[in-house]
N, CA, C and O of each residue as an XYZ file, in Angstrom:
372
protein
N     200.646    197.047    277.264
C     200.485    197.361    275.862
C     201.805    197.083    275.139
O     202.932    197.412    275.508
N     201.431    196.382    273.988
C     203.014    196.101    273.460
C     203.461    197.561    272.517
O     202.780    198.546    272.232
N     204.804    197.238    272.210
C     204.925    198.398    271.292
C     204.348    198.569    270.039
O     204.246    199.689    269.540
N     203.886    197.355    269.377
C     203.553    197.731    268.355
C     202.283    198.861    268.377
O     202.257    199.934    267.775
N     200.886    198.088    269.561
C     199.769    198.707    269.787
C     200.338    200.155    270.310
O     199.585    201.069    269.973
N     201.469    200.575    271.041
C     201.743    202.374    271.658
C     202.170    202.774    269.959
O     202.350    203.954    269.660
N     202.275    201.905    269.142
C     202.740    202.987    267.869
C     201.535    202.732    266.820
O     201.612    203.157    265.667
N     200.437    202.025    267.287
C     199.219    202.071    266.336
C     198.408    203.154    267.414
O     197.299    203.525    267.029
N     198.886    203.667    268.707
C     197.875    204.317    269.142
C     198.339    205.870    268.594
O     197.482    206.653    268.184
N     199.801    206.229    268.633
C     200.246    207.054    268.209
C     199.927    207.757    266.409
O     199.852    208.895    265.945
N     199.859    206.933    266.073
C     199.575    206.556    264.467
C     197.739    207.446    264.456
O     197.203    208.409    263.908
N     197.398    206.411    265.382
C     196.170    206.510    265.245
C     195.562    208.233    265.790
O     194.624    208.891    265.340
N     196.372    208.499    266.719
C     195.844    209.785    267.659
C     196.779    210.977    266.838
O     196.799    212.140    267.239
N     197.391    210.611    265.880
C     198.437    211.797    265.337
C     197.492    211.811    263.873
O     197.497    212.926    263.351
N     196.879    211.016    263.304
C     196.562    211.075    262.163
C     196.451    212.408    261.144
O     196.924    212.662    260.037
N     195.641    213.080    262.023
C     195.395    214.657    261.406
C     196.385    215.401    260.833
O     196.460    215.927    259.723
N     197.287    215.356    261.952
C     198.820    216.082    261.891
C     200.028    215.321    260.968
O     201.116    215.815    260.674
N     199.604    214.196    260.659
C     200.520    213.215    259.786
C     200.091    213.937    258.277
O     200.842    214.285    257.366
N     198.831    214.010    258.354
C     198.135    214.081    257.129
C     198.290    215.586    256.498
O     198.321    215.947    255.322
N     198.379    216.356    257.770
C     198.556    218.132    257.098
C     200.115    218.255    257.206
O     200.447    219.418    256.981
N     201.084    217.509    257.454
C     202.632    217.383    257.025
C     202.557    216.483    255.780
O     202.973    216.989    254.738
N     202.280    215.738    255.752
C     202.187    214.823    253.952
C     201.836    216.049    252.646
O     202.584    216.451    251.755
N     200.416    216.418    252.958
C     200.086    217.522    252.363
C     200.947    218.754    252.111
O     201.082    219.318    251.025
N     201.422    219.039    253.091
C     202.281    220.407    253.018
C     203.749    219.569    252.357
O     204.496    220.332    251.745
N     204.064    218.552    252.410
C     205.160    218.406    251.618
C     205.331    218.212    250.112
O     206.244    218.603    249.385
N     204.005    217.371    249.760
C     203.246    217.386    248.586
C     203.393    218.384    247.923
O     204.090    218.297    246.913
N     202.810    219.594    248.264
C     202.266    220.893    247.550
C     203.957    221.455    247.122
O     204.366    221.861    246.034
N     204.637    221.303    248.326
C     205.817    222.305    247.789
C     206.357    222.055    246.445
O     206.913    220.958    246.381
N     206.368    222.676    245.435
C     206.903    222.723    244.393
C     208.624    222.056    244.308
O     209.585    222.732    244.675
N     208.756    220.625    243.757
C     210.287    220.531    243.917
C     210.599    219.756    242.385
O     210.139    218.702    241.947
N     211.395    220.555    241.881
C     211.839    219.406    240.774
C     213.413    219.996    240.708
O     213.895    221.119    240.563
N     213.946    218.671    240.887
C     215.516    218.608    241.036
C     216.266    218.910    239.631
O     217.276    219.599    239.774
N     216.012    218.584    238.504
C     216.493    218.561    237.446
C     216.865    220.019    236.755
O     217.765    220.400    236.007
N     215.467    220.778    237.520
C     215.427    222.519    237.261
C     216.194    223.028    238.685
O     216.659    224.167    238.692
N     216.302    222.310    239.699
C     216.815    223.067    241.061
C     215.391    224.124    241.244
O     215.272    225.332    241.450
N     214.459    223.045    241.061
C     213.429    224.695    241.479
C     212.677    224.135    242.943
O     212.219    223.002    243.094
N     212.677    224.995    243.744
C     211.865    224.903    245.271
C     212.837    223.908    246.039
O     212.514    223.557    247.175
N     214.067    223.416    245.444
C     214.397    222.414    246.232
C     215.347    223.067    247.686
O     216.206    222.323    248.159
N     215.247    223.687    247.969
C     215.815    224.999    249.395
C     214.748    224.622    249.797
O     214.825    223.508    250.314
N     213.314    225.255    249.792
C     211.982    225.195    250.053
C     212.039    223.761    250.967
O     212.280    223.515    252.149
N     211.678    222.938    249.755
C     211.642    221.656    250.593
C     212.959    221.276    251.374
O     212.660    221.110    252.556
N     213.531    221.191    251.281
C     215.026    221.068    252.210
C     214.820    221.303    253.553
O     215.215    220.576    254.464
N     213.997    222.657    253.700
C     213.418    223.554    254.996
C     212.751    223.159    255.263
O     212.804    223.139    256.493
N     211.635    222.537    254.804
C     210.362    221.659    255.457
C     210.643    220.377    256.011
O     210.285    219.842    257.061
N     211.325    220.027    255.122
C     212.100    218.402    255.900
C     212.537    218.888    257.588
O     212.110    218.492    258.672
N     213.579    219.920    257.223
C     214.266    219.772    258.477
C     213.596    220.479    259.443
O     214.111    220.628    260.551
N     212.577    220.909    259.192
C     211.797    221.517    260.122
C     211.174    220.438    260.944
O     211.206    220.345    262.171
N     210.459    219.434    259.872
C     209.593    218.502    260.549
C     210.767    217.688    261.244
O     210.354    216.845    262.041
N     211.727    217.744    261.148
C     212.604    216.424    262.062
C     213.075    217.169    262.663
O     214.172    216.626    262.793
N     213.203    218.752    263.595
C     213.411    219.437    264.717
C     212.448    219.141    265.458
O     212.591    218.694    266.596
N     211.193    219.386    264.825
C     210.089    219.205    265.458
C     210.203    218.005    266.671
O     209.955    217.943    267.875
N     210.763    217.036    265.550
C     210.414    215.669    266.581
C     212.023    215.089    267.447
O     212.394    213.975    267.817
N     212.530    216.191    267.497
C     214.000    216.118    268.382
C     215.085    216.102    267.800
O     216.156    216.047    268.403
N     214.980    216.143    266.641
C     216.317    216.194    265.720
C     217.688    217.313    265.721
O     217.716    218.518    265.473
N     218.495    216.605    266.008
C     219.316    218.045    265.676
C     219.472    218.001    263.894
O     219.418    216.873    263.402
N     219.628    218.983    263.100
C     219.473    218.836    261.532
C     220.716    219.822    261.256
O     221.107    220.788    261.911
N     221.365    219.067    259.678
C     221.691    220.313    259.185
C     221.656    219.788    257.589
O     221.792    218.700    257.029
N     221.406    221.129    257.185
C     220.886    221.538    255.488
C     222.515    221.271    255.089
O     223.550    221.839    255.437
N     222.294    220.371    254.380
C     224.442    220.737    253.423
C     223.957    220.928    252.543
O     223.109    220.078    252.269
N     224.137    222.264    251.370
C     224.187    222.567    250.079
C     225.397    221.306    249.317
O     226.406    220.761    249.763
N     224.652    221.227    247.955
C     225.446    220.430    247.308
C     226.174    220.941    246.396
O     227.229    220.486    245.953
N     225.242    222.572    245.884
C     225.546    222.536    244.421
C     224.207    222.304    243.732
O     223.983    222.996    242.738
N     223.260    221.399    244.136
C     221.899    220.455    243.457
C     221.185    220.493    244.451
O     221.113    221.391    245.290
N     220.576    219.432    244.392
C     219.861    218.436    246.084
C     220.115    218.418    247.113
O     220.646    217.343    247.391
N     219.996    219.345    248.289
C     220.800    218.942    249.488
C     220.482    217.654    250.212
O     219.503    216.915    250.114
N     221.579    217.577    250.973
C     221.503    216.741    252.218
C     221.246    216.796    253.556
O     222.126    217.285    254.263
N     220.210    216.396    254.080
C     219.445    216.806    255.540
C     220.217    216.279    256.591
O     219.476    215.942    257.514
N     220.791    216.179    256.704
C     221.479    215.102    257.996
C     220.916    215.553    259.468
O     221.289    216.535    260.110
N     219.886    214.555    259.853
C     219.710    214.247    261.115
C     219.769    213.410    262.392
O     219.399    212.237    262.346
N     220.238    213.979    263.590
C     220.545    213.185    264.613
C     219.022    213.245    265.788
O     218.009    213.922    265.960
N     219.655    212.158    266.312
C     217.975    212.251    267.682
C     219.296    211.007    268.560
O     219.583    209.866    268.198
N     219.653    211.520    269.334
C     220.258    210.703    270.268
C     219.075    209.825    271.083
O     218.005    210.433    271.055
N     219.022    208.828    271.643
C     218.364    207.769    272.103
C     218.322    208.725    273.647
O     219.192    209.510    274.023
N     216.789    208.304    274.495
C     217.022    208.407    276.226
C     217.508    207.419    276.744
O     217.142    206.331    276.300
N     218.481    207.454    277.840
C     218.980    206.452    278.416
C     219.421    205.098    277.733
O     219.369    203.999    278.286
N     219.820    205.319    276.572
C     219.509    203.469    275.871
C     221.317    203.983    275.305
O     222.012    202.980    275.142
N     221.875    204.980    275.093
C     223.199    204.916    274.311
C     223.091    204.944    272.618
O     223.958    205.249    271.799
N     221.765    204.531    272.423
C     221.265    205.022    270.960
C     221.282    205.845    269.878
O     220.956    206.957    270.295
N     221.409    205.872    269.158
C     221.315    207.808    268.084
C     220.594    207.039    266.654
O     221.034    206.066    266.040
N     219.378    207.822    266.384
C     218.728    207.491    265.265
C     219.344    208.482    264.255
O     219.360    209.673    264.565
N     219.888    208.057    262.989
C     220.121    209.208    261.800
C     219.200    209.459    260.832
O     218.693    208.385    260.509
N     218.781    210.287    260.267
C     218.237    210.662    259.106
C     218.917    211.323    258.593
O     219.352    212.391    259.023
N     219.193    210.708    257.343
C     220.037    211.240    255.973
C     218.990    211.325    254.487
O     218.411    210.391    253.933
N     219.004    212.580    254.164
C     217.871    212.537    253.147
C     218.431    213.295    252.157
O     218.983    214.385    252.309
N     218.259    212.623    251.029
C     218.301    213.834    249.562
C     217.377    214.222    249.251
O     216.264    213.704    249.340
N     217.683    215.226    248.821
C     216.320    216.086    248.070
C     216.222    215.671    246.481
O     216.954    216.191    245.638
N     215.518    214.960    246.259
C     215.760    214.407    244.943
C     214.542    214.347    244.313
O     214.550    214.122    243.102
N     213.638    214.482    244.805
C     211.728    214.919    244.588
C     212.139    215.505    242.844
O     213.105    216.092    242.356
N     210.771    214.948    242.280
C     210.340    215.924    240.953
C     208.732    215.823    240.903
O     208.455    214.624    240.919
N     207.895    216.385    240.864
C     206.710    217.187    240.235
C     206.267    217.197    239.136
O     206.525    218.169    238.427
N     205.288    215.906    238.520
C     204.858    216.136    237.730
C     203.055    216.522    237.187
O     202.173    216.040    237.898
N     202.853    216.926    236.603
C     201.781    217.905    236.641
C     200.918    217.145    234.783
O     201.390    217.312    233.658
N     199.903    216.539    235.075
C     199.288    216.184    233.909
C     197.942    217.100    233.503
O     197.318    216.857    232.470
């Protein structure tokens, strides 16, 4: 199986769980401009990237934080980062 097909099977067999993390990130209330819920979401981010091996940490800015995450590679010498702002806004028609 090549990799692409182990990450369309993954894709494919995670769907549910992709879909109720999209959702739950959705809903959280975030608008940066007010600083409102943006802690909230900050916590959900880094939750979901513990989840999947991350070491995380929340840096307060002042505003928007910054998620900074590590996932060191198995056996390969690797390290994937995730660096995220919280920069989300919410608009409501």
């Amino acid at each position: 199986m090549s990799d692409y097909n182990k990450i369309d099977a993954y894709l494919n067999d995670h769907i549910d769980e992709s879909i109720s993390e999209l959702s739950r990130l959705v809903a959280q209330p975030s608008v940066g401009a007010q600083n409102l819920g943006m802690a909230e979401c900050a916590a959900i981010v880094a939750e979901l990237l513990k989840k999947r091996g991350f070491s995380v940490e929340i840096m307060p800015t002042g505003g928007a934080s910054v998620i900074f995450g590590e996932c060191k590679g198995k056996n390969t010498g690797k390290t994937l980062l995730s660096i995220t702002t919280m920069t989300s806004s919410r608009l409501n028609h």
